[in-house]
N, C-alpha and C positions, 0 to 999 in steps of 0.2 A: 523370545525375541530372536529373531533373524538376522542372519550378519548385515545385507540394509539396514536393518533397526540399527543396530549394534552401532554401525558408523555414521547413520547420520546422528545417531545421540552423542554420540565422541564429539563430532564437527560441529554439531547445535551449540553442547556443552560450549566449545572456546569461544565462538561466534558469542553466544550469551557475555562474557566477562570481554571480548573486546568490545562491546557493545556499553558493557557499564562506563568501562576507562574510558569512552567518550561522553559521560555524563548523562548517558541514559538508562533506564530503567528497561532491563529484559528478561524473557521465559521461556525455557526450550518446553513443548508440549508434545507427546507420543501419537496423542489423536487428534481428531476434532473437538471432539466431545473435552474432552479437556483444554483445549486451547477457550472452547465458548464459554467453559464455567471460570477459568483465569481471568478473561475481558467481564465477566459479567462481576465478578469479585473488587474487580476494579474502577467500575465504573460505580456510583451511585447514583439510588434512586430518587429521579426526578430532575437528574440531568440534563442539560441541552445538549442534542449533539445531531452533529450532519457530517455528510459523507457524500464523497463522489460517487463515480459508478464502479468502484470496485469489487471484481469479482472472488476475488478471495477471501473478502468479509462476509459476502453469501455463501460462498461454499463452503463453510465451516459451519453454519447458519445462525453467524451472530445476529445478521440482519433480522433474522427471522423473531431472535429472539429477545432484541430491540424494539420489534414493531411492538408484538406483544408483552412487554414489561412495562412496569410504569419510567418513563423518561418522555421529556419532550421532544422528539425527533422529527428533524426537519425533512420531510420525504421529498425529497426531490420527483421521483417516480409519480407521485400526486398533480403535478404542476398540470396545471389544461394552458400551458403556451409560454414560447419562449422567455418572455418578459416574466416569467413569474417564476418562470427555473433559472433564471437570472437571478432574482431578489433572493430566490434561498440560498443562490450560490454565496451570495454578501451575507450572509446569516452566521459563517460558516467563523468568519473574524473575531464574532461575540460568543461564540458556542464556548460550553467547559469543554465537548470532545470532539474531536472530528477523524474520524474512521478512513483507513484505507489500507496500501499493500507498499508494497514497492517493485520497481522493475527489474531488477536485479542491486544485488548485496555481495561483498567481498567479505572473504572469512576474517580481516580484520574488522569488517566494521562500517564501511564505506560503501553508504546506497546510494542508487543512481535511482532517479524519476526522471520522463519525459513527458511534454502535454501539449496540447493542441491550445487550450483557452486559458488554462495556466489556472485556473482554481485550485487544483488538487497541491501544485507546488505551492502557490502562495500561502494556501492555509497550513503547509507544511512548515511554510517557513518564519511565517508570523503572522499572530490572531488568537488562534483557538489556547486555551489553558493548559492541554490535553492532547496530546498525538497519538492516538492507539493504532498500530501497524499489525497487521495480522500477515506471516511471511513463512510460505510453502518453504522447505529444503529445495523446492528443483531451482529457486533461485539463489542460491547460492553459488556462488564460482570463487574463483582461487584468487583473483586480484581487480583491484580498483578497474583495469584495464579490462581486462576478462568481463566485469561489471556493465562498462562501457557498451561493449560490443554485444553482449546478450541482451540488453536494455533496445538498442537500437536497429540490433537484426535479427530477432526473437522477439519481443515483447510489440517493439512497435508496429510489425507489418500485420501480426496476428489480431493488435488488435484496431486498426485502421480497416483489418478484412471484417471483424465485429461490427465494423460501425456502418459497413457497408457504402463506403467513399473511392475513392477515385484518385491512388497515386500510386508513384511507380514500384514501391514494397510492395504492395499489395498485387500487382504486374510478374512482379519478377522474386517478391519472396526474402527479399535484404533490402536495408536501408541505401538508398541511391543520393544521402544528402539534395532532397531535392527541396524547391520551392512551391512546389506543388500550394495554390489555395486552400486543399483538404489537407495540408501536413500536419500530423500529429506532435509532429517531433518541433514544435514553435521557443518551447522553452526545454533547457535542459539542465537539470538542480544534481550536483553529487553537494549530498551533507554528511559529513567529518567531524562535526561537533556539536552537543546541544550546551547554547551556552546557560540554557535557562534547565539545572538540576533538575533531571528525570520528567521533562515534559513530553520527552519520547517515552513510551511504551510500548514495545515490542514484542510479538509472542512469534516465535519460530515455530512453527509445527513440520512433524515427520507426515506430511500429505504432500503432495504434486497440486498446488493450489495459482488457480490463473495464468497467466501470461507471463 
Protein backbone atom coordinates (compact mmCIF):
# COMPACT_ATOMS: atom_id res chain seq x y z
CA UNK A 1 0.00 0.00 0.00
CA UNK A 2 1.26 3.36 -0.95
CA UNK A 3 1.12 6.47 1.10
CA UNK A 4 -2.19 7.54 -1.49
CA UNK A 5 -3.48 4.29 -0.48
CA UNK A 6 -2.61 4.70 3.10
CA UNK A 7 -4.56 8.27 3.32
CA UNK A 8 -7.21 7.93 1.26
CA UNK A 9 -8.14 4.66 3.56
CA UNK A 10 -7.51 6.83 6.77
CA UNK A 11 -10.12 9.58 5.10
CA UNK A 12 -12.53 6.64 3.49
CA UNK A 13 -12.40 5.19 7.01
CA UNK A 14 -14.08 8.49 8.81
CA UNK A 15 -16.05 9.54 5.92
CA UNK A 16 -17.54 5.68 6.19
CA UNK A 17 -18.85 6.33 10.08
CA UNK A 18 -19.89 10.14 9.41
CA UNK A 19 -21.86 8.72 6.88
CA UNK A 20 -23.44 5.97 9.21
CA UNK A 21 -24.21 8.96 12.15
CA UNK A 22 -26.48 10.15 9.42
CA UNK A 23 -28.49 7.01 9.16
CA UNK A 24 -26.87 5.61 6.28
CA UNK A 25 -25.34 2.52 5.57
CA UNK A 26 -21.45 2.69 4.08
CA UNK A 27 -18.09 0.89 2.61
CA UNK A 28 -14.74 2.19 1.99
CA UNK A 29 -13.47 -0.26 -1.07
CA UNK A 30 -9.43 -0.37 -2.12
CA UNK A 31 -10.47 -1.23 -5.70
CA UNK A 32 -13.15 -1.57 -8.20
CA UNK A 33 -13.35 -4.97 -8.14
CA UNK A 34 -14.19 -4.94 -4.73
CA UNK A 35 -16.52 -1.97 -4.56
CA UNK A 36 -18.55 -4.28 -7.59
CA UNK A 37 -18.60 -7.43 -5.48
CA UNK A 38 -19.97 -5.18 -2.17
CA UNK A 39 -23.06 -3.47 -4.58
CA UNK A 40 -23.43 -7.03 -5.98
CA UNK A 41 -23.70 -8.55 -2.08
CA UNK A 42 -26.19 -6.13 -1.66
CA UNK A 43 -28.21 -5.96 -4.06
CA UNK A 44 -30.56 -9.22 -4.60
CA UNK A 45 -31.36 -11.20 -7.23
CA UNK A 46 -34.16 -10.29 -9.18
CA UNK A 47 -34.37 -6.91 -8.16
CA UNK A 48 -35.83 -3.75 -9.84
CA UNK A 49 -33.47 -1.31 -10.43
CA UNK A 50 -32.80 1.89 -12.66
CA UNK A 51 -30.23 4.55 -12.82
CA UNK A 52 -29.36 7.51 -14.43
CA UNK A 53 -26.53 8.30 -16.59
CA UNK A 54 -23.86 7.79 -14.10
CA UNK A 55 -20.51 7.39 -14.89
CA UNK A 56 -19.09 6.14 -11.90
CA UNK A 57 -21.50 3.18 -11.72
CA UNK A 58 -19.84 2.17 -15.20
CA UNK A 59 -16.59 2.72 -14.26
CA UNK A 60 -16.22 0.36 -11.81
CA UNK A 61 -18.44 -1.94 -14.00
CA UNK A 62 -21.29 -2.37 -11.91
CA UNK A 63 -23.33 -1.60 -14.78
CA UNK A 64 -21.80 -4.11 -16.72
CA UNK A 65 -22.37 -6.46 -14.21
CA UNK A 66 -26.19 -5.55 -13.66
CA UNK A 67 -26.88 -6.04 -17.40
CA UNK A 68 -25.56 -9.42 -17.06
CA UNK A 69 -26.90 -10.85 -13.79
CA UNK A 70 -30.29 -11.88 -13.10
CA UNK A 71 -32.35 -8.43 -11.87
CA UNK A 72 -34.71 -6.53 -13.61
CA UNK A 73 -33.09 -3.50 -15.00
CA UNK A 74 -34.61 -0.67 -16.29
CA UNK A 75 -31.95 0.34 -19.25
CA UNK A 76 -32.51 3.59 -20.06
CA UNK A 77 -29.79 3.33 -22.82
CA UNK A 78 -32.41 0.90 -24.74
CA UNK A 79 -35.02 3.63 -24.97
CA UNK A 80 -35.68 4.32 -29.25
CA UNK A 81 -37.10 8.03 -28.09
CA UNK A 82 -37.57 10.59 -25.75
CA UNK A 83 -41.11 9.72 -24.53
CA UNK A 84 -39.99 6.27 -23.56
CA UNK A 85 -36.74 7.56 -21.63
CA UNK A 86 -39.10 9.43 -19.98
CA UNK A 87 -41.50 6.50 -18.77
CA UNK A 88 -38.26 4.63 -17.50
CA UNK A 89 -37.35 7.71 -15.90
CA UNK A 90 -40.87 7.38 -13.70
CA UNK A 91 -39.98 3.62 -13.23
CA UNK A 92 -37.34 4.79 -11.00
CA UNK A 93 -40.15 5.86 -7.99
CA UNK A 94 -41.28 1.97 -7.70
CA UNK A 95 -37.66 0.40 -8.15
CA UNK A 96 -36.05 -1.65 -4.83
CA UNK A 97 -32.68 0.18 -6.32
CA UNK A 98 -31.70 3.02 -8.07
CA UNK A 99 -28.01 3.54 -8.89
CA UNK A 100 -25.87 6.53 -8.99
CA UNK A 101 -22.67 8.80 -7.67
CA UNK A 102 -22.60 11.97 -6.24
CA UNK A 103 -20.96 15.41 -7.23
CA UNK A 104 -19.14 16.06 -4.58
CA UNK A 105 -19.22 14.80 -0.73
CA UNK A 106 -17.70 16.59 2.50
CA UNK A 107 -15.61 14.49 4.85
CA UNK A 108 -18.49 14.75 7.39
CA UNK A 109 -20.85 13.45 5.31
CA UNK A 110 -22.65 16.00 3.35
CA UNK A 111 -23.29 15.41 -0.48
CA UNK A 112 -24.20 17.81 -3.00
CA UNK A 113 -25.98 16.62 -6.41
CA UNK A 114 -26.82 19.03 -9.25
CA UNK A 115 -29.46 18.21 -12.50
CA UNK A 116 -30.73 19.63 -15.35
CA UNK A 117 -34.20 17.38 -15.50
CA UNK A 118 -33.96 16.62 -11.83
CA UNK A 119 -34.59 12.64 -12.13
CA UNK A 120 -31.44 11.58 -10.57
CA UNK A 121 -32.37 14.08 -7.20
CA UNK A 122 -35.76 13.22 -7.08
CA UNK A 123 -35.34 9.55 -7.08
CA UNK A 124 -32.68 10.37 -4.49
CA UNK A 125 -34.70 11.99 -2.56
CA UNK A 126 -37.95 9.92 -2.64
CA UNK A 127 -39.17 6.63 -4.35
CA UNK A 128 -36.88 4.03 -4.82
CA UNK A 129 -36.33 1.44 -1.51
CA UNK A 130 -32.81 1.60 -2.14
CA UNK A 131 -30.06 4.32 -2.84
CA UNK A 132 -26.81 2.50 -3.92
CA UNK A 133 -24.13 5.61 -4.43
CA UNK A 134 -20.87 4.27 -5.74
CA UNK A 135 -18.34 7.56 -4.81
CA UNK A 136 -14.57 8.00 -6.27
CA UNK A 137 -12.06 9.45 -3.30
CA UNK A 138 -11.41 12.51 -5.86
CA UNK A 139 -14.79 13.56 -4.69
CA UNK A 140 -14.16 14.22 -1.59
CA UNK A 141 -13.35 17.58 -0.16
CA UNK A 142 -12.89 19.13 3.31
CA UNK A 143 -16.27 20.97 3.81
CA UNK A 144 -20.07 21.13 2.89
CA UNK A 145 -18.84 24.40 1.14
CA UNK A 146 -15.79 23.04 -0.44
CA UNK A 147 -18.65 20.45 -1.69
CA UNK A 148 -20.57 23.33 -3.10
CA UNK A 149 -18.15 24.77 -5.20
CA UNK A 150 -16.52 21.40 -6.63
CA UNK A 151 -20.07 20.12 -7.43
CA UNK A 152 -20.69 23.38 -9.39
CA UNK A 153 -17.19 24.40 -10.98
CA UNK A 154 -15.81 20.83 -11.54
CA UNK A 155 -18.47 18.47 -11.92
CA UNK A 156 -21.04 20.59 -13.67
CA UNK A 157 -19.08 22.24 -16.57
CA UNK A 158 -17.37 18.84 -17.30
CA UNK A 159 -20.19 17.30 -17.46
CA UNK A 160 -22.58 19.84 -19.54
CA UNK A 161 -19.08 19.49 -21.99
CA UNK A 162 -20.36 15.36 -21.94
CA UNK A 163 -23.61 16.19 -23.02
CA UNK A 164 -22.39 18.23 -25.62
CA UNK A 165 -24.70 21.66 -25.03
CA UNK A 166 -24.41 25.15 -25.04
CA UNK A 167 -23.61 27.28 -21.72
CA UNK A 168 -21.33 29.52 -20.43
CA UNK A 169 -19.20 26.54 -18.06
CA UNK A 170 -18.77 24.85 -20.83
CA UNK A 171 -17.36 28.51 -22.48
CA UNK A 172 -15.40 29.46 -19.93
CA UNK A 173 -14.69 26.29 -17.61
CA UNK A 174 -16.78 27.43 -13.95
CA UNK A 175 -19.99 27.82 -13.24
CA UNK A 176 -21.45 31.41 -14.35
CA UNK A 177 -24.80 30.93 -12.37
CA UNK A 178 -26.35 31.23 -15.44
CA UNK A 179 -30.00 30.74 -16.97
CA UNK A 180 -28.78 29.26 -19.84
CA UNK A 181 -32.10 26.73 -21.53
CA UNK A 182 -29.18 23.87 -21.49
CA UNK A 183 -28.46 24.60 -17.68
CA UNK A 184 -27.52 21.66 -15.82
CA UNK A 185 -27.37 23.17 -12.67
CA UNK A 186 -31.86 23.48 -12.57
CA UNK A 187 -32.12 21.73 -9.33
CA UNK A 188 -29.50 21.76 -6.58
CA UNK A 189 -30.04 18.84 -3.51
CA UNK A 190 -27.26 18.86 -0.40
CA UNK A 191 -28.67 15.64 1.75
CA UNK A 192 -27.64 15.75 5.52
CA UNK A 193 -29.74 13.03 6.63
CA UNK A 194 -31.40 9.72 5.60
CA UNK A 195 -34.53 9.80 7.69
CA UNK A 196 -35.64 6.42 6.41
CA UNK A 197 -32.44 3.89 8.27
CA UNK A 198 -29.89 2.82 5.80
CA UNK A 199 -31.69 3.50 2.53
CA UNK A 200 -28.53 5.18 1.52
CA UNK A 201 -25.91 2.80 0.63
CA UNK A 202 -22.81 4.06 -0.15
CA UNK A 203 -19.48 2.56 -1.33
CA UNK A 204 -16.42 5.02 -1.41
CA UNK A 205 -13.80 3.49 -3.48
CA UNK A 206 -9.94 4.55 -3.60
CA UNK A 207 -10.34 5.14 -7.76
CA UNK A 208 -10.65 8.80 -9.49
CA UNK A 209 -14.21 7.81 -10.69
CA UNK A 210 -16.48 10.49 -12.80
CA UNK A 211 -16.95 14.02 -12.45
Amino acid sequence: MDVRQKRNKALGERVVKALESRNMEAYYASTKEEAVKKALELIPKGSSINMGGSKSVQEVGFRDAICSGDYDFCDRDKASSREEKDEMALKAFTSDWYLGSVNAMSEDGVFINVDGNANRVAAYAFGPKNVLLIVGMNKIVKTEEDAMHRARNEAAPINTQRFGIDTPCVKNGSCFDCKSPDCICCQIMITRFSRIPKRFKIILVDENLGF
